[in-house]
TORMARZA-376693 format. One record per residue (C-alpha): residue in one letter; y negated, z, x; residue number from 0. Coordinates in steps of 0.1 Angstrom, whole numbers. Each point is the difference from the previous one (the first is absolute). Example, Ala and Ser with C-alpha at 12.3 -4.5 7.8 and 13.67 -1.06 7.14 Angstrom:
# residues 2
SITE rest     Y     Z     X  nr
SITE    a    45    78   123   0
SITE    s   -34    -7    14   1
This chain:
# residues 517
SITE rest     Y     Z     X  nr
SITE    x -1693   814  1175   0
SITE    x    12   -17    32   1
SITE    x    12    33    16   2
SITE    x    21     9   -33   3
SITE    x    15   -33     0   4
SITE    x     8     7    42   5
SITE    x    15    34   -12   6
SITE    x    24   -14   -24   7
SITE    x     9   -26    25   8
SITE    x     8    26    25   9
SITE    x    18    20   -24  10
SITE    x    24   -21   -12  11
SITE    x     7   -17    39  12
SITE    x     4    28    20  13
SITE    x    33     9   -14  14
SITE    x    13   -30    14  15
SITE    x   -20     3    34  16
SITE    x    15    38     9  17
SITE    x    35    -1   -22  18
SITE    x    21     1    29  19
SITE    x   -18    36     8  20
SITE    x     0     9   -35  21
SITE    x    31    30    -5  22
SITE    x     7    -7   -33  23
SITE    x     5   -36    12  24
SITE    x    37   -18     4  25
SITE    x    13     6    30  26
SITE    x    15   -23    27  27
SITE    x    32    13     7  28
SITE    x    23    -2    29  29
SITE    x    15   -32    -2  30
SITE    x    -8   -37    -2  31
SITE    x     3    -5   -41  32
SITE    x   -21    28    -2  33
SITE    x   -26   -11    23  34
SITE    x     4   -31   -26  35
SITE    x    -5    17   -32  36
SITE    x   -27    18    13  37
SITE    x   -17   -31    12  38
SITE    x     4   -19   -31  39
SITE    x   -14    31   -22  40
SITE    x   -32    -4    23  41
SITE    x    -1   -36    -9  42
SITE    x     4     8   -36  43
SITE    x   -23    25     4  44
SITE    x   -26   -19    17  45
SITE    x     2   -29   -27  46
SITE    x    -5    26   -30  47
SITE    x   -31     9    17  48
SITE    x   -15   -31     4  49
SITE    x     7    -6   -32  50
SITE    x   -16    27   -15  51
SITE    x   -32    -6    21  52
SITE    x    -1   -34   -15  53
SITE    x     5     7   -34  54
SITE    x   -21    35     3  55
SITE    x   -27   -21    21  56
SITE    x    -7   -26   -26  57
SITE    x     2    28   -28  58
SITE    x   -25    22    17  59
SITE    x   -23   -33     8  60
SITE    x     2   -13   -38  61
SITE    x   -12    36   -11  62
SITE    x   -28     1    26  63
SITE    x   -15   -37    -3  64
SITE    x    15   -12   -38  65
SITE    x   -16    34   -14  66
SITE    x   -17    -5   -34  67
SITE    x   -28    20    14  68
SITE    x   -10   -31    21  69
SITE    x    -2   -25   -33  70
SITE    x    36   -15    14  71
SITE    x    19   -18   -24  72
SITE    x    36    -9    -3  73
SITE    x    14   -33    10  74
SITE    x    20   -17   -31  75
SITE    x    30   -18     6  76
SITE    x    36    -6    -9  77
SITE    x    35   -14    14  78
SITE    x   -13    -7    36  79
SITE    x    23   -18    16  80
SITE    x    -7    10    34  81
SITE    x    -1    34    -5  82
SITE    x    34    -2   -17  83
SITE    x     9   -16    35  84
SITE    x   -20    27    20  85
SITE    x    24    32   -20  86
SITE    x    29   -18     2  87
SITE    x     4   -13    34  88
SITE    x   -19    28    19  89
SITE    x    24    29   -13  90
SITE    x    31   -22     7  91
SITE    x   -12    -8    36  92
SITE    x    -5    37     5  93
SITE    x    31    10   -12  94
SITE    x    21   -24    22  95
SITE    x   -13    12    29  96
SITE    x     9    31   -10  97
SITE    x    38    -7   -10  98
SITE    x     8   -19    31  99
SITE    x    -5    31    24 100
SITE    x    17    20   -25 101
SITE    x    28   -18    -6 102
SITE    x     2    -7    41 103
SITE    x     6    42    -4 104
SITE    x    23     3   -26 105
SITE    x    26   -25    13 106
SITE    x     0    23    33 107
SITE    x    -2    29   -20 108
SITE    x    36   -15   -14 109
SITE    x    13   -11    26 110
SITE    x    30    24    15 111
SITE    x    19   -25    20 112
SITE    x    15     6    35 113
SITE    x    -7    33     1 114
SITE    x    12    24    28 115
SITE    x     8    29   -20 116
SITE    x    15     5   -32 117
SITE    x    -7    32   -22 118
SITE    x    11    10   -35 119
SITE    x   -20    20   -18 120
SITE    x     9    17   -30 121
SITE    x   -24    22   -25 122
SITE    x    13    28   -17 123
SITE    x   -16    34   -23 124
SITE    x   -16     4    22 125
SITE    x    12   -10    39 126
SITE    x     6   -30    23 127
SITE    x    27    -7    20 128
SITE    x     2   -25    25 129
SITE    x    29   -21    16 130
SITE    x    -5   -20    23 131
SITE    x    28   -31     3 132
SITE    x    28    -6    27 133
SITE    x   -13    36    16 134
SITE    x    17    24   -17 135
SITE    x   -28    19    -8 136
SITE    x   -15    16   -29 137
SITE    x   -16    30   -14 138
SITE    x   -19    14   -29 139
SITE    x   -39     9     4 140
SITE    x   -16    27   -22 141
SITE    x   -34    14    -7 142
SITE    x     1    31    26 143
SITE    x   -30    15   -14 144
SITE    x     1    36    -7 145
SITE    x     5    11   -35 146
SITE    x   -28    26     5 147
SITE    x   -25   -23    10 148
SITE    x    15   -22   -32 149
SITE    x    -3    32   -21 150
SITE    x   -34     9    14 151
SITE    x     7    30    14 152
SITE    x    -1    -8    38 153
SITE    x   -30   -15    14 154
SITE    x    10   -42    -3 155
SITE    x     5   -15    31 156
SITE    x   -16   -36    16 157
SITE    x    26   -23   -13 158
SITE    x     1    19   -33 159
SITE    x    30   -22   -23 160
SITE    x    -1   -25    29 161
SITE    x    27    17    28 162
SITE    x    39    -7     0 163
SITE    x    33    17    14 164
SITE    x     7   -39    17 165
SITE    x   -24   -22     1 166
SITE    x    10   -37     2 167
SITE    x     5   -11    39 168
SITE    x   -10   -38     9 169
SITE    x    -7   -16    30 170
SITE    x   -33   -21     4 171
SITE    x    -1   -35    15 172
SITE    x    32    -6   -25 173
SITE    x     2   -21   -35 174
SITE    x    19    26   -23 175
SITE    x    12   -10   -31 176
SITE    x     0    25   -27 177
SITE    x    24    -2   -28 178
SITE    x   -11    24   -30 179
SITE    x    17    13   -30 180
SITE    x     5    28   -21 181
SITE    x    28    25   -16 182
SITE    x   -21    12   -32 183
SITE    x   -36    -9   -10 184
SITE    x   -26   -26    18 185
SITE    x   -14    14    28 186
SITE    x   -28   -21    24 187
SITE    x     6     1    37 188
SITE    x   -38    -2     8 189
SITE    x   -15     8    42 190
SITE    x   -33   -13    -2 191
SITE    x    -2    -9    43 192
SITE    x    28   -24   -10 193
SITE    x   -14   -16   -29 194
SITE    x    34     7   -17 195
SITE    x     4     9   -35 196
SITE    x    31   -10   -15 197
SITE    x    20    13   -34 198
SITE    x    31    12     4 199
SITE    x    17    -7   -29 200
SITE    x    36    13   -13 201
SITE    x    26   -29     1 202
SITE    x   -20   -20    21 203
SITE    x   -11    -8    34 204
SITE    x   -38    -7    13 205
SITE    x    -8   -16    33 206
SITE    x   -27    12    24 207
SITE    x    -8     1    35 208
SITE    x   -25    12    27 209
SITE    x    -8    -5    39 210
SITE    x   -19    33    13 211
SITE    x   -21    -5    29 212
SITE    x    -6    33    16 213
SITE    x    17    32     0 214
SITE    x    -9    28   -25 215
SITE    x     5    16   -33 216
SITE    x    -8   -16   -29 217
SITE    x     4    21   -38 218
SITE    x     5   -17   -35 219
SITE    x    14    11   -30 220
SITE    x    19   -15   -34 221
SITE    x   -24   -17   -20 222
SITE    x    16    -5   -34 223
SITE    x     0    33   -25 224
SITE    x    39     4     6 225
SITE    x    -3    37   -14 226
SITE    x   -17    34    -6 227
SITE    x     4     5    42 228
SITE    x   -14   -36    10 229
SITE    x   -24    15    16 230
SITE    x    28    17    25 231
SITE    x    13   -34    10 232
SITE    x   -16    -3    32 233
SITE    x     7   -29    30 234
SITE    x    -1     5    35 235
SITE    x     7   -25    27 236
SITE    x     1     7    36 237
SITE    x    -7   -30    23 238
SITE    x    15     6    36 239
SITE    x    -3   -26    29 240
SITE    x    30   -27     1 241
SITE    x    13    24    30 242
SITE    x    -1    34   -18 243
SITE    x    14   -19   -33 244
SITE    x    33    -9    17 245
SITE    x     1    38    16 246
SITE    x     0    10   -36 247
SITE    x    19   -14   -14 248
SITE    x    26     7    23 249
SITE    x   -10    37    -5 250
SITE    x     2    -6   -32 251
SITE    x    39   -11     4 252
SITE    x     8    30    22 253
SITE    x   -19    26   -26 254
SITE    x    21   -18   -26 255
SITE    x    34    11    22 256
SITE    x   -10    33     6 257
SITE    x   -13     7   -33 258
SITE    x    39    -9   -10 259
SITE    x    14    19    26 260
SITE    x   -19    32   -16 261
SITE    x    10    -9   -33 262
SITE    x    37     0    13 263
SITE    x    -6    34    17 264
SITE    x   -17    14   -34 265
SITE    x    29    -3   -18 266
SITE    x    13    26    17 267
SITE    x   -27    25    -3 268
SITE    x    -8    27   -24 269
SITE    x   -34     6   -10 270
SITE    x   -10    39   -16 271
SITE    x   -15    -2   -36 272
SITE    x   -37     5    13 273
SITE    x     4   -29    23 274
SITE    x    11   -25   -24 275
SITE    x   -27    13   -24 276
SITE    x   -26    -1    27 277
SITE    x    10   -37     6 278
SITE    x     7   -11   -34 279
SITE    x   -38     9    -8 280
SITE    x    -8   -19    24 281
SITE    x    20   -31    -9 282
SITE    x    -4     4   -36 283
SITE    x   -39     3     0 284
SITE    x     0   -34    27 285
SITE    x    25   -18   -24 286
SITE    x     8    10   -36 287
SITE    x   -36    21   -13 288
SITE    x   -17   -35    -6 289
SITE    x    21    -5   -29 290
SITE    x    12    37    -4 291
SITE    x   -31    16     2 292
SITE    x     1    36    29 293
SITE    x     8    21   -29 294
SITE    x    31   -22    -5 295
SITE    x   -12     1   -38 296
SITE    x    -3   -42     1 297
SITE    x   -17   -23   -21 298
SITE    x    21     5   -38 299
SITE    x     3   -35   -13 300
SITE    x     0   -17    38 301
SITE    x    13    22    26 302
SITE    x    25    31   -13 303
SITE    x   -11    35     8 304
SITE    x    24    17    26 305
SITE    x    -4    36   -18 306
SITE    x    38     3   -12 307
SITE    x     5   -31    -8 308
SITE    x    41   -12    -2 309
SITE    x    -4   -13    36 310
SITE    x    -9    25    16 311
SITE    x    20    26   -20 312
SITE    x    31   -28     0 313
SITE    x    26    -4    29 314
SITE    x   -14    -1    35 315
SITE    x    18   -31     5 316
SITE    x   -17   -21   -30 317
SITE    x   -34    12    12 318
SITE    x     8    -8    37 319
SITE    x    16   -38   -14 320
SITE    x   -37    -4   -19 321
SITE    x   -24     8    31 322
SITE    x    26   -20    25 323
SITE    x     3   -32   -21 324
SITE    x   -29     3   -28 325
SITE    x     7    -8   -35 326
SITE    x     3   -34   -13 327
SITE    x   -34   -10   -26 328
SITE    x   -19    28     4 329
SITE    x   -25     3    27 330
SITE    x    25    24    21 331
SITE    x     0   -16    36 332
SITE    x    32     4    25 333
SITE    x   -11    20    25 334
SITE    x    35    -7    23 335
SITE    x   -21   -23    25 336
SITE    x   -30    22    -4 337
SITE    x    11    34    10 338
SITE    x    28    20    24 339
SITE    x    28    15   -18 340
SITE    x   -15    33    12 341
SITE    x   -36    -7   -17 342
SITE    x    23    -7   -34 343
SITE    x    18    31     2 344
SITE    x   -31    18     8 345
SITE    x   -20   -18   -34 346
SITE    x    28     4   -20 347
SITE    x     8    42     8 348
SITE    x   -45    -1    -5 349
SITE    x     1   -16   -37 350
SITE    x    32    22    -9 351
SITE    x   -16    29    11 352
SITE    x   -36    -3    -4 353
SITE    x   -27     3   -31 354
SITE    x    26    28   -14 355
SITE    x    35   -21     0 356
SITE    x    15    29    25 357
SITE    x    31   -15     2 358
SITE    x     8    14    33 359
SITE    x    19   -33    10 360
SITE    x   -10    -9    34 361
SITE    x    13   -36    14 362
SITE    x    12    -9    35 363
SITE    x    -4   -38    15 364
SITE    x    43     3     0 365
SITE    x    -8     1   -41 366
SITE    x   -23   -32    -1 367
SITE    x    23   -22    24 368
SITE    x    29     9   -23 369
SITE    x   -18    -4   -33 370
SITE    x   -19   -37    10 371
SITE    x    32   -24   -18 372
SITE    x    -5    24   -30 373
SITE    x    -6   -29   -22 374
SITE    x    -3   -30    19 375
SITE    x     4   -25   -27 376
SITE    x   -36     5   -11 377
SITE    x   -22   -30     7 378
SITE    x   -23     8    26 379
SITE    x    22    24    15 380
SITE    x    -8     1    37 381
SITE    x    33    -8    18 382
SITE    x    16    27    21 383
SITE    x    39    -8     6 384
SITE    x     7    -7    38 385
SITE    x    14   -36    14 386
SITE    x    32    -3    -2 387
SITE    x     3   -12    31 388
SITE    x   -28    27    14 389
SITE    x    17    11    34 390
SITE    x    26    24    -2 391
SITE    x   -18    29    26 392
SITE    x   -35    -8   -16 393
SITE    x    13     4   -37 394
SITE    x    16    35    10 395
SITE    x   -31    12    11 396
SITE    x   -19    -7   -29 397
SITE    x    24     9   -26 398
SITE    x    33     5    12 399
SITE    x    39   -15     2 400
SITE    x     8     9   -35 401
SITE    x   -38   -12   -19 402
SITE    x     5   -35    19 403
SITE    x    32    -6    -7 404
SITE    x   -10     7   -39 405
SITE    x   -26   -23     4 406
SITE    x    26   -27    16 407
SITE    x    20     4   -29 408
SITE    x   -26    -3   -24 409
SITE    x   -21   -33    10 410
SITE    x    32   -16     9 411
SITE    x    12    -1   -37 412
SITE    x     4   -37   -12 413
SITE    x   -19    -3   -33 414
SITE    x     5   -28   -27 415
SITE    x   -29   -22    -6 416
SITE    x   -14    16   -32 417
SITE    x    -2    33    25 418
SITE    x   -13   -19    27 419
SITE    x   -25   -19   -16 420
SITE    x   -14    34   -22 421
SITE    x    -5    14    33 422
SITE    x   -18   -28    16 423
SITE    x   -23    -1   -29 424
SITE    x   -12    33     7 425
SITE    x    -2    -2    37 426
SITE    x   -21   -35    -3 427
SITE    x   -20    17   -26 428
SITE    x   -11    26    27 429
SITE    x     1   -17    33 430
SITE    x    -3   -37    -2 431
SITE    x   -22    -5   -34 432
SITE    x   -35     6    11 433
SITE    x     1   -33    22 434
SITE    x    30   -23   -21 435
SITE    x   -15    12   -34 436
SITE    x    27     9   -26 437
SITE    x     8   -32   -15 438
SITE    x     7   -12    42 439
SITE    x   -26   -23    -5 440
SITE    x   -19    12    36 441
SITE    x   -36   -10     1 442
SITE    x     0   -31    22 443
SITE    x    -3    -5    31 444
SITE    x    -6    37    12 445
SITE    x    32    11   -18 446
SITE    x    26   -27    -7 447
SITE    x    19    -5   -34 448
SITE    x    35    10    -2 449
SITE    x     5   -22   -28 450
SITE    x    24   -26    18 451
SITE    x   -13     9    34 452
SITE    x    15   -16    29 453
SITE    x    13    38    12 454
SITE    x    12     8   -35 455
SITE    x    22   -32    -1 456
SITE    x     5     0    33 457
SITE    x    27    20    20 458
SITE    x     6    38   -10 459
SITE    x     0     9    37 460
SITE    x   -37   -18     7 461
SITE    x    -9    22   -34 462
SITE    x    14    32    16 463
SITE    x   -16    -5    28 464
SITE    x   -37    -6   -11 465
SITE    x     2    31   -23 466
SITE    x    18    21    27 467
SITE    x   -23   -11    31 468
SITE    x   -28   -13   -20 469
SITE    x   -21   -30    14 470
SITE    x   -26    -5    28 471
SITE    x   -34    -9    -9 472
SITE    x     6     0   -32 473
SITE    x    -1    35   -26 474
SITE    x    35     0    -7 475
SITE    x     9    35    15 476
SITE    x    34    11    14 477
SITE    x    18    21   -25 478
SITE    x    31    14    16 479
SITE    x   -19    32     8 480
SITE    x   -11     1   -34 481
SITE    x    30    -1   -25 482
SITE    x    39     5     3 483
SITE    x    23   -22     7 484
SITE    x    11    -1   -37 485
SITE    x   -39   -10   -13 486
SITE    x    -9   -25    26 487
SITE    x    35   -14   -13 488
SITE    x   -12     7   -37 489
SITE    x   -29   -21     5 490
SITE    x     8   -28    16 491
SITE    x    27    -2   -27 492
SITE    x   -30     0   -25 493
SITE    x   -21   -25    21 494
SITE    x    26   -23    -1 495
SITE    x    12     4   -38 496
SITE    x   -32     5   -17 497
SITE    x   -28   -27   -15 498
SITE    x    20   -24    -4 499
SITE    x    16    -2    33 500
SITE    x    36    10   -10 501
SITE    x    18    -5    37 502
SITE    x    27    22   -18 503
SITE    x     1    16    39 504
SITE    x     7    36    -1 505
SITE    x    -4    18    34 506
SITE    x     9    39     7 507
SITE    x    -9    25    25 508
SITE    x    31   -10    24 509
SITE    x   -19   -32     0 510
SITE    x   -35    13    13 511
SITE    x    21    25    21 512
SITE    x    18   -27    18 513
SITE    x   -30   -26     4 514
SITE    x   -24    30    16 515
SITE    x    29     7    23 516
């Protein structure tokens, strides 16, 4: 009897004893909070286990020596004080010594201040894309895997689901703060060596942050149902030495240049029917069959079949406007930051030519430049009028004398107030609500109110100039790269007018022209 007892014993210990061995077991990560979590998990761990030899121990003993078989008899009594005491006070003690290393965790855990790096992360069906503040760098990061291996007809590869085009770059020995939100659905920014999982919700903005301590490649993945292709929502963050971080990101910044250098030079090209089709497959399967399905036939209902439908078979120029700046309430991204004017033109001549349309309409880049202001009065429009005060030589070569001189014309236009603040609306809608919330109310103090702000009372030049050159330290972004003249006037205007604020200030383009000058 004494060797079953042992037995049990030993089964229900050595869990405990050889976790940290154990591969199913939590993990301890790459950085100091994970090291943390782990270690309190152990503790946890540990504690359950004693407690279930205790209370498994005495069961087992009460069977074995307070058997019937051995004439035993049970005690009689009631309303014990002391064990009242004993169940009371025992549990309590136990369970303060296991909120005070937890709670030690959590208030690191939430703790993002004087970080070194900034980085905004928004979620979209189904992508990341990452900014990262004050370096004018950004991208989007997609699931690279192939859709063979995804349709099981190619053999799947090691990171099956778990690979990306651009995976997240950070430098280790840094705090970096991550900022995370979302254009559609929740999504859950989740890397497991980082102990980070945080929602990112639409409309709002979560705080995060991590400190990697080695180099490496570390994989994660959305972790809220955002979708019928969750599952292709994958996370990949590259962490470089402090050294090679900086070389990237200035690699990054000359990529960035030459990458609009080509897109300059592409406007001149023409591309033969196969090659657009060739490329347009390519795009189309990377960006659009999530939602469209690689017959183009959709999801009826959610996501319109592309078989003859009115866009497709409609001007070039309305189905060009809808891929460049999405379409406002429907889950129809802007793909104007997301892809080259060439990999447009080469999706849109694919859809209006493939799964039987035949149109025999094949698009240049010249076609997509020229067609991006089709309608930019939608809300979430992605801005593409130059400067107006874009230097004269530079603006030629991206667009020539006579399209800059229209463009002059057009975001130099004084507007009354009902115009200006119908515009600003929309433009604070789409760039400035996820972090000031709609009503301006900010979520305090990571993003300030700008109900009666010192900056909305305040001068309209120190206004201008935080949403034209943005802020320091803080997550206020520079703009003027962003949105024309004529919006950043629009919503400072708004800013300045709405919730109550009523400055009765009404600022145009000339103004924002003259104060970045």
């Amino acid at each position: 009897m004494k060797q079953l007892l042992y037995c049990v014993l030993a089964l229900i210990f050595s869990p405990a004893l050889f976790a940290s061995e154990m591969p199913l077991n939590m993990t301890k990560g790459v950085t100091e909070i994970s090291g943390e979590v782990y270690n309190l998990h152990m503790i946890i761990l540990y504690i359950c286990c004693a407690i279930g030899i205790v209370v498994f121990g005495a069961m087992i003993y009460a069977m074995i020596n307070h058997r019937k078989s051995k004439g035993a008899v049970a005690a009689n009594f009631h309303e014990s004080t002391k064990v009242e005491i004993l169940w009371t006070v025992v549990p309590f003690i136990i369970l303060i010594g296991m909120a005070i290393p937890a709670t030690k965790t959590l208030i690191a855990m939430e703790d993002p201040s004087d970080a070194d790096l900034t980085i905004k992360i928004t979620g979209s069906q189904w992508k990341w894309h990452y900014s990262y503040f004050n370096q004018d760098v950004e991208f989007f990061s997609l699931m690279s895997t192939p859709r063979e291996q995804i349709e099981g007809t190619q053999e799947k590869g090691e990171h099956y689901l778990l690979e990306v085009d651009k995976p997240l770059v950070l430098p280790i020995n840094r705090k970096v703060r991550f900022l995370m939100t979302s254009e559609d659905v929740i999504h859950s920014w989740w890397v497991p060596a980082f102990a980070v999982k945080k929602d990112a919700n639409p409309g709002f903005i979560n705080e995060a942050w991590t400190k990697i301590d080695k180099p490496g490649v570390y994989r994660g993945q959305c972790a809220e149902l955002c979708g019928k292709d969750h599952g292709f929502m994958p996370i990949v963050v590259e962490a470089l030495s402090e050294a090679d971080f900086d070389k990237w990101l200035i690699a990054q910044k000359q990529a960035a240049n030459n990458a609009e250098a080509e897109a300059k030079a592409a406007l001149s090209q023409t591309l033969s029917m196969d090659e657009l089709m060739t490329q347009g497959e390519q795009v189309y399967l990377s960006h659009c069959a999530a939602c469209h399905q690689p017959n183009g036939a959709g999801l009826p209902g959610v996501f319109p079949s592309l078989i003859g439908s009115p866009v497709i078979k409609g001007p070039v120029s309305d189905h060009i406007n809808i891929v460049v700046n999405g379409k406002s309430g429907t889950a129809m991204q802007a793909f104007a930051k997301q892809l080259t004017a060439t990999e447009i033109a080469a999706v849109v001549t694919f859809e209006r030519n493939a799964w039987g349309n035949d149109s025999g309409e094949s698009v240049q880049a010249a076609d997509v430049s020229a067609g991006e202001n089709a309608n930019p009065d939608d809300v979430g429009a992605t801005p593409t009028t130059l400067p107006a005060n874009l230097p004269e030589t530079q603006a030629v070569e991206a667009k020539g004398t006579e399209a800059v001189e229209e463009a002059k014309a057009v975001v130099l236009d004084d507007l009354t107030m009902d115009e200006l603040m119908a515009m600003g609306e929309k433009v604070y809608m789409t760039s400035c609500v996820a972090c000031h919330q709609p009503t301006g109310a900010g979520m305090p103090p990571v993003f300030p109110s700008l109900i009666g702000s010192p900056v909305i009372t305040g001068p309209v030049s120190n206004h201008l100039d935080i949403v034209i050159k943005g802020k320091p330290g803080t997550a206020m972004q520079a703009f003027y790269s962003q949105l024309t003249p004529q919006q950043l006037a629009a919503v400072v205007t708004y800013e300045r007018n709405a919730w109550g604020n009523n400055s009765g200030d009404a600022i145009q383009a000339s103004d924002v022209v003259g104060h970045g000058k």
